[in-house]
Every structure is written in C-alpha cells, then in structure tokens.
C-alpha positions in Angstrom: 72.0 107.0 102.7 69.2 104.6 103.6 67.2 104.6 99.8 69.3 103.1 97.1 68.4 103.4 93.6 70.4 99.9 92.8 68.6 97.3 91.5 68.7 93.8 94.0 70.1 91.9 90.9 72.7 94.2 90.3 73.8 94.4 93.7 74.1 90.8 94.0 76.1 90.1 90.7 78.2 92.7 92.3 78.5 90.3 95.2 79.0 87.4 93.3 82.1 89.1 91.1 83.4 90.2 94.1 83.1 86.8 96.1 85.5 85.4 92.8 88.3 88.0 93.4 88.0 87.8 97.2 88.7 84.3 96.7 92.3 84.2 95.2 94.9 85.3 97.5 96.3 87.6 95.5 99.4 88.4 97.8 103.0 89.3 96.1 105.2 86.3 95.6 108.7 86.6 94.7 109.3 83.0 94.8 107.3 82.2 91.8 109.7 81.8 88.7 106.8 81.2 86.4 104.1 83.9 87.1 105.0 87.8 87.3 104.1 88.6 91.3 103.3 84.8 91.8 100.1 82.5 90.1 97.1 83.8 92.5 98.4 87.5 91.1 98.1 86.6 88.0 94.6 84.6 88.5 93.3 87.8 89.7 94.2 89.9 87.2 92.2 87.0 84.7 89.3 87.1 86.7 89.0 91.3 86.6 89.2 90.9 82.8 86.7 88.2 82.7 84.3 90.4 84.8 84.7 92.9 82.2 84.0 91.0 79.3 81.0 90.1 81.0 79.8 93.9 81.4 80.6 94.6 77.5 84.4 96.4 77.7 87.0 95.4 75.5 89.7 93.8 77.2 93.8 93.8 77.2 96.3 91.8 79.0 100.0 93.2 78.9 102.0 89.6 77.8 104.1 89.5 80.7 101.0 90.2 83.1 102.3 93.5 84.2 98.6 94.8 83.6 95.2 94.8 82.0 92.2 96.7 81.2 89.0 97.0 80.2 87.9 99.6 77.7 84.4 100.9 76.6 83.1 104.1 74.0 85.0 105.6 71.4 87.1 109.3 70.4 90.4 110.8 71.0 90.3 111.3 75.3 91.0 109.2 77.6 89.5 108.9 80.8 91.3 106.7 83.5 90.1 105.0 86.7 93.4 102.9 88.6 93.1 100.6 90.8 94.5 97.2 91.6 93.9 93.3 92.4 96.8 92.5 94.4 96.1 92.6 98.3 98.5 92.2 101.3 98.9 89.3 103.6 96.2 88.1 105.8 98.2 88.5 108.8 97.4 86.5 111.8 94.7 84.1 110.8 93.4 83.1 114.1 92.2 87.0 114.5 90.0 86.3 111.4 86.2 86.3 112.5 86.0 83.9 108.9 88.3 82.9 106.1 90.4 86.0 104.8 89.8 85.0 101.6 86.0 84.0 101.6 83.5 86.6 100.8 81.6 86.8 104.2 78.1 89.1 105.1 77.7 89.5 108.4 75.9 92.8 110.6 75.4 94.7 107.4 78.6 94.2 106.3 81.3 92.7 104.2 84.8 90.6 105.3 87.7 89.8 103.6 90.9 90.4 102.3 90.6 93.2 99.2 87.3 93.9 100.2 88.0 97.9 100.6 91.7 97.7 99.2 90.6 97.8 96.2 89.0 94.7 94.4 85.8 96.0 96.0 86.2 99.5 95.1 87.5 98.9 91.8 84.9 96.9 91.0 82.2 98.9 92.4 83.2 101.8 89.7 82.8 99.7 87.1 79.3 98.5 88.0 78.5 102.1 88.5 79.6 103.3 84.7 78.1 99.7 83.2 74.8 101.0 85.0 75.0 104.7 83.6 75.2 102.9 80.1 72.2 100.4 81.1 70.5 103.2 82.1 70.5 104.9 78.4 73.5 107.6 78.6 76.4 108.0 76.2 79.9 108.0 76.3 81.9 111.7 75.3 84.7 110.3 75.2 86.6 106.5 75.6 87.1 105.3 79.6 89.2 102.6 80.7 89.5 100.9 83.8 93.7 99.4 84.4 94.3 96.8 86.0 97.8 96.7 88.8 99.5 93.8 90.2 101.7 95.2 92.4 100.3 98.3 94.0 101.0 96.9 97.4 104.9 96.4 96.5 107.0 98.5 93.9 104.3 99.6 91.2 106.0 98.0 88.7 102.8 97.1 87.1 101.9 100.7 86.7 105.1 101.9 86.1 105.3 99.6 83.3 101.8 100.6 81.9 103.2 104.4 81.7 106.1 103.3 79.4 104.2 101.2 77.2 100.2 102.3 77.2 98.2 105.8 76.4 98.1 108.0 79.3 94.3 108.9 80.1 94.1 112.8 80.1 92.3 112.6 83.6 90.7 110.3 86.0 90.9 109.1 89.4 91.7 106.1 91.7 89.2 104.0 94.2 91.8 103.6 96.3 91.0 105.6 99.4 88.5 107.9 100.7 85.7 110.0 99.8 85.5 113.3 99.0 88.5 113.0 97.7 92.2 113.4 98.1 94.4 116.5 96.7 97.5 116.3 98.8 99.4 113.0 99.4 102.6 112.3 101.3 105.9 111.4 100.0 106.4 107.7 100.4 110.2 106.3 101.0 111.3 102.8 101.8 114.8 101.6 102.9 116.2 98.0 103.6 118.9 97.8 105.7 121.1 94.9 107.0 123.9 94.1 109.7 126.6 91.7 109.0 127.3 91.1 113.2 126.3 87.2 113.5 123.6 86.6 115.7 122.8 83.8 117.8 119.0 83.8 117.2 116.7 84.0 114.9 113.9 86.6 114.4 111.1 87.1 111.7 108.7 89.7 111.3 106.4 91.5 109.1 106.1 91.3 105.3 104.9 93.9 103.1 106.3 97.7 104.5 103.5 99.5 104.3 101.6 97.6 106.7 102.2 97.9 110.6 103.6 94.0 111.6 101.1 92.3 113.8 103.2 89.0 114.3 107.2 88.9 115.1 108.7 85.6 115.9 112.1 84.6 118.2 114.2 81.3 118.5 117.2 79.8 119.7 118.1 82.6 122.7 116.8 82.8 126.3 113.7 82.8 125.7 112.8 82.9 129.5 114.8 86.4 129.6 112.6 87.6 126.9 109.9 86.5 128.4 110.3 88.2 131.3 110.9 91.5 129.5 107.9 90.7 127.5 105.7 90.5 130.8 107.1 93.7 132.2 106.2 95.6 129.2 102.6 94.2 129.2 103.2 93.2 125.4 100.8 90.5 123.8 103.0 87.1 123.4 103.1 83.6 123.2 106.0 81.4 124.8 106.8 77.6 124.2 110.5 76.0 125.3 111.8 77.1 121.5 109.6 80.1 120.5 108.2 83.2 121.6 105.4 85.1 119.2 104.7 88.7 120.0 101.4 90.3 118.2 100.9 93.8 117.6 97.9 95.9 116.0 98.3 95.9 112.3 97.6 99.0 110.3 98.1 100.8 107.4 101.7 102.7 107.5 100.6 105.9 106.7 99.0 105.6 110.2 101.8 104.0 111.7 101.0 106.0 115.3 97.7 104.1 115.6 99.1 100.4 115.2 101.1 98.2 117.3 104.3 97.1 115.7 105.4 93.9 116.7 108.8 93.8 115.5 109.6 97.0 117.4 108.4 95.5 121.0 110.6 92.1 120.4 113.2 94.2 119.4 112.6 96.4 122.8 112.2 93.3 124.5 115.4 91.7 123.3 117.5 95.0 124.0 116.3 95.1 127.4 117.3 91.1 127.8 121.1 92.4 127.4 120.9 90.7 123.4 122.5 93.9 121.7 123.7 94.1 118.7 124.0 97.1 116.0 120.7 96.4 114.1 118.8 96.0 117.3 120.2 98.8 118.9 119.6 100.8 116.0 115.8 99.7 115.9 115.3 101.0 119.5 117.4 104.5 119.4 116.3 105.1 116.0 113.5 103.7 114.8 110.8 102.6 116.9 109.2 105.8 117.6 106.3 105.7 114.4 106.5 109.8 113.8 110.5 108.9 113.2 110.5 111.6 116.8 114.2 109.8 117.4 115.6 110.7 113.8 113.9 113.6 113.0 112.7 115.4 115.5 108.9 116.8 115.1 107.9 117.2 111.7 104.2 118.2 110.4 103.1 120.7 108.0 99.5 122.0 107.7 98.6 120.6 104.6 99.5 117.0 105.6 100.3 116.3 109.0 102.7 114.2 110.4 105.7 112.0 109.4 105.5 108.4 110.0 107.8 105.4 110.0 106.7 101.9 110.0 109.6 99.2 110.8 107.7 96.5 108.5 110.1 93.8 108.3 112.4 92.0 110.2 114.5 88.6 109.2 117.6 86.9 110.1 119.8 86.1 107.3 122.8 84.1 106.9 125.1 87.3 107.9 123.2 88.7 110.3 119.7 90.8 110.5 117.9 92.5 107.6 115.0 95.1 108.1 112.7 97.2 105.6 111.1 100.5 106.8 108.4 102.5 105.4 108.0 106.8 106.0 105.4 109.6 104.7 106.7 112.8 105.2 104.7 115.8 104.2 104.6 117.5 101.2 106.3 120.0 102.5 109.3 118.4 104.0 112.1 118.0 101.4 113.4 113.9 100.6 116.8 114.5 100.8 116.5 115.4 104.6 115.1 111.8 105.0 117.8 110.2 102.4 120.9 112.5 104.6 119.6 111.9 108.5 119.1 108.2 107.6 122.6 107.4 105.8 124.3 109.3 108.6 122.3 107.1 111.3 123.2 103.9 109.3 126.5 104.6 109.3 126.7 105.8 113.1 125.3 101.7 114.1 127.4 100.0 111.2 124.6 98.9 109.0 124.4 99.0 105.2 121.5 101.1 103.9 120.1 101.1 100.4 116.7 102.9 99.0 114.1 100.5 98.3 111.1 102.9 96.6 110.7 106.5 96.6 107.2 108.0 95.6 107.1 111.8 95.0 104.2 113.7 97.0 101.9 115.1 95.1 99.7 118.6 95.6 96.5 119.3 93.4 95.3 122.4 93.2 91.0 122.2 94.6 89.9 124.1 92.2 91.0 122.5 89.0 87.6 120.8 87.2 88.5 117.2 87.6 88.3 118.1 91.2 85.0 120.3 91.0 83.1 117.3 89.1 84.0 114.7 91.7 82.9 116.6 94.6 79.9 117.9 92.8 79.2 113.8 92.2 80.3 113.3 95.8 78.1 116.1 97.2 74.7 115.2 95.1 74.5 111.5 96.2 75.5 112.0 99.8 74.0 115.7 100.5 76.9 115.8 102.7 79.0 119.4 101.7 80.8 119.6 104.8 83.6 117.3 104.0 86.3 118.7 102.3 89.1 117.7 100.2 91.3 116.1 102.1 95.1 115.2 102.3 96.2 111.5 103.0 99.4 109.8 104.0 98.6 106.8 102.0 100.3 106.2 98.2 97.5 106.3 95.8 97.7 105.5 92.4 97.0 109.0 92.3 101.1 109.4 92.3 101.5 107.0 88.9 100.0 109.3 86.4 98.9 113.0 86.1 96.1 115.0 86.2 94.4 111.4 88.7 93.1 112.1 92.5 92.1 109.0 94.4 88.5 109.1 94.9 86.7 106.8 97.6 85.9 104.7 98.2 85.5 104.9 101.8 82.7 107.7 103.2 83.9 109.9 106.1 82.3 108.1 108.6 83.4 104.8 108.1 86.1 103.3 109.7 89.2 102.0 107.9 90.2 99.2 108.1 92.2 98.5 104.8 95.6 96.3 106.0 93.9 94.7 109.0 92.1 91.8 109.8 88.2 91.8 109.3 88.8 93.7 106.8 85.3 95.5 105.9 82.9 97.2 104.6 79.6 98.4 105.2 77.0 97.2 102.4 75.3 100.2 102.4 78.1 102.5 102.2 79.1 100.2 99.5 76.2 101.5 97.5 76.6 104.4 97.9 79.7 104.8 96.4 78.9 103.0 93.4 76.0 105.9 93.0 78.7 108.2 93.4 81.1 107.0 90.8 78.0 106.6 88.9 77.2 110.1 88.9 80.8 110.8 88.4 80.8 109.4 85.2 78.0 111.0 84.2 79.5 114.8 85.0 82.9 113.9 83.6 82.3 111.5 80.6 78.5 111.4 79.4 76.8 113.4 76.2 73.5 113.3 78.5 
C-alpha cells in the first residue's frame, strides 16, 4: 500500500515507543539471581506496561515477572492478542550495519534487534486497537494484550500465565506472518553431552532456535584446522590461539537456508583426525538441517519439511555439551523423533535428555476467528491471493486455544527475524497496524 490513513503523529509516537524497547537488550539471562530471565528482561517487560498506561489500558504485572498485560473495555469475553518482549542475541556485532539495539531508519526501513520479533509487532497491534477507540468505536467485549518474557527460551512466562490468569476465548499472536498461520510444526529440543575429555575447547551458538553464526576453537592444532577450514571454503578467522568460524544465522524453522557454524568446525575438526563421540555424532548424525542422516526424508503436504538446527555447542568440564532444535510436520508422530534419537545417542555414547517439546497444532480455515482475520487481512491489502498458510516457526499460537498467529510480516517481505539487520519496512509496518486495526473492529467492536 502506498496511501496510509495513519496520522504522522501517531506514527512517530509509534517510533518513539518502539525506539524505548529496541533499546534494552532484552536477551534471556540465566545468570541473573535477582531478576526472572535477567534485569534488561525484566526492564522490558516495565517499559510495555508503561506504554500501555500511556494509551489508557489497565495494567498487571505477575509478582515474580513471569508476565504482564494491558487490559481495556468491559463484559464477560475475552479477547487475547500474545506476543512477547524478550529477543535473541545480537549475534556477530561487527555484521551490524548500526547498533543492534538502537532504533535505526535507514532506505525506508527499520533496524534492530525485536524490531519484527515481536516488540514491533506487538506494539503495532496495540496502536492499531488504541486508534479504533480514538476513532469513536466501542468495545463488545474486554481485550487484553499479554506480555512473555521467555518466548525465545522455554515459555515459561506463558505457561505460567495459563495456570494462573483467564484464558481469552479467542485471539491471535503478531508473531509471524500475514495472512495468517493455521498449521504449525511440532517443535522439540534435546541437550546432549559426552563425558570423553577433550583437549580443546569449543563454543558455539546460544539460543536453539536460531541457526549459530559464530563457533569458536582453542588449545588444538589450529593450523590443521585451518587447513581443513580452507579446503571447505568456510568463512574463518585464525590467530596462534583461536580460530572463529561464521555461518548465516536464521531462524530454525528454516534451518536449510542458514549456515550453521558449529556444524562446519565440527566438520572441520573431524576431518583434522580430532574425533571423538560427540563430534562424530555431530557429523554422521546431525549436520544435515532436514535431519536426512537420522530420519530419512520427511515432509507432509500440509507442512513441509523437517528441520534440525545444531544451536549450541560448549565444552564443559567432562567433555562437550550440545542443544538441538527440530520441526517435524504435523503429520509425523513425536515419538519417532524421541525413539530414532535415543537409539542414535546411545549408538555414539552420549547422554540425551528432552529439553522442550511443543505440540503441533492444526486449525481448521473455516472456523470464524479465521474468516475475520483474513476478511481484515484481505480489505486493507486487496491482496486475496494469499492463503492461509502453515509455518515451521513456534507461535504463541501453541500456548492457548482457539489463537492463530497473525502477521505481522506481508508476503512479500523478506524475513529476517533471528538475523542481523534485523528489519522492517516502514510502510509495510503501516500496513499492518491498519490491518490489526480492522481486525479489531470485525472481531471486537459494537460499530
């Protein structure tokens, strides 16, 4: 769309709300006795609620910091929109075109860490409802807007919200693409850890649902490595005590389309003649991203492809440790994943143990939470060619019922969630806040 109906003043306090969140790295931190998920987590989730006490909503932050949310209208339903202030790591800084976590314009768009994963979409709905009000309509019904802080991780935030909070009878998630999504992948994570002492040390990765761009080596022969390195035409750099091999980072539901760094050190180092059982079992087993060398081909119709992402790596006092991250299709049953893998681990020696498991999920296309959203989607975009779609990314769609993620990315736009330069184009940012807006106005307005 080139005509917006959003006002320039809106728009910019948009900007300016977002440029607060974009600011506070917001990444997961263990470490942090004091804070649940670490301090900046925690900041951002104060922020979001101080943004919508701003707009008008009525605010609530779980004690231990869990969640929040902002609440606006009144009567018995409940309608729900998800999403969540907690971002992954930057990755490699130095592939930054500006700071990760500085709100930056540039070409007609907008970069920075969270600014399509989700602070900006999440934010973005709520302008969109705060403008419906401004604009004169009335609430049916009460909608809240919760808050995660730890949707990258273990969605303990949400899970937490589900024991102790109302569940919203619908709603949906910013936390993807447009249309929308109706089929989602099953997600399942394992860690898994040899106790055969190294000689070296290795480091890799972070968060498992993000393809590693940046694996680390010390203390072995480096110039052996190197070598291998150079043969296999992989991006490095090499001093006398260290050797940094970069990959392409992406999200792991498209783990085909990254470049996993951990996996071509771990190539490298196997070809070098340094073999152990974890290494080994990283190169027969798992460095093929549609998991070809443990399972075989598997697809189904509705949601294409497995993957596997190998998304951390670290040496540990006992030996090497490693997390992995597969989508399988709905189709595909979990305890074929659970069996093939125990029976692998066992085969190299290495102690396995499931990290998360997130069900897939089918909704039926013709239910009318689905109907409204594309009507919205189809009105502001006059695009009804695109079809609901299925995704191998884990929406917050999964956490409660009767939700489908919902944007905000159009079609055409590139993704670029997980990566560096993360972006967004300003104009397609617009246009999904007239979207949600009109949203609201099928699925929660008197008007």
């Amino acid at each position: 769309m080139a005509n917006h109906s959003i006002d320039d003043s809106v728009f910019n306090k948009y900007l300016e709300d977002l440029k607060s969140l974009i600011s506070i790295p917001s990444v997961l931190d263990e470490n942090d006795s004091e804070h649940l998920f670490g301090e900046p987590v925690q900041q951002a989730l104060t922020k979001i609620l101080d943004i919508s006490k701003d707009m008008g909503f009525k605010t609530y932050r779980n004690p231990q910091g869990y969640y929040g949310y902002a609440e606006i209208g009144e009567g018995v339903d409940l309608f729900g929109v998800l999403g969540h202030v907690d971002v992954v790591p930057e990755g490699n800084r130095d592939d930054w075109e500006a700071d990760p976590f500085t709100l930056t314009q540039k070409d007609g768009m907008l970069i920075g860490r969270g600014v399509s994963d989700d602070k900006g979409p999440l934010l973005a709905s709520m302008v969109a409802l705060k403008m419906l009000l401004d604009e004169g309509y009335t609430l049916n019904q009460r909608v809240r807007f919760i808050f995660g802080t730890d949707e990258e991780n273990l969605w303990r935030c949400v899970k937490e919200y589900a024991k102790l909070e109302e569940i919203p009878s619908m709603g949906f998630t910013p936390d993807s693409t447009f249309p929308l999504i109706y089929a989602e992948k099953g997600l399942i994570e394992f860690e898994f850890e040899d106790t055969q002492s190294v000689d070296f040390k290795i480091q890799g990765g972070g968060a498992l649902n993000a393809v590693p761009a940046v694996a680390t080596l010390q203390d072995t022969n480096l110039d052996l490595i190197k070598t291998q390195l150079e043969n296999q035409n992989r991006h490095f750099k090499y001093d006398d005590s260290r050797i940094t091999v970069y990959g392409k980072a992406v999200h792991a539901k498209d783990s085909d389309k990254g470049e996993n760094a951990i996996v071509y050190l771990v190539q490298a180092l196997v070809e070098g003649g340094v073999s152990t059982n974890m290494l080994r079992f990283i190169t027969e087993k798992l460095s093929n991203p549609n998991g070809l060398k443990l399972f075989g081909p598997v697809e189904d119709e509705v949601s294409g492809k497995l993957m596997l992402n190998v998304g951390k790596i670290e040496t540990t006092d006992t030996g090497v440790k490693i997390g992995i991250d597969i989508r399988f299709p709905v189709t595909y049953p979990v305890e074929k994943i659970r069996d093939t893998l125990n029976k692998s681990a066992a085969q190299y020696q290495v102690s396995i143990s499931e990290y998360d498991y997130l069900r897939s999920i089918y909704v039926d296309k013709d239910t009318p939470l689905i109907k409204a959203l594309m009507q919205a989607y189809q009105s502001v975009t006059q695009d009804t060619l695109s079809q609901p779609i299925s995704s191998g990314g884990a929406t917050y769609a999964r956490a409660l019922d009767n939700v489908v993620a919902f944007g905000a990315k159009l079609p055409s736009a590139q993704s670029t969630e997980h990566q560096v330069n993360e972006r967004v184009n300003i104009d397609d940012m617009k246009t999904a806040i007239e979207i949600y807006k009109e949203a609201f106005k099928l699925l929660v307005s008197k008007n």
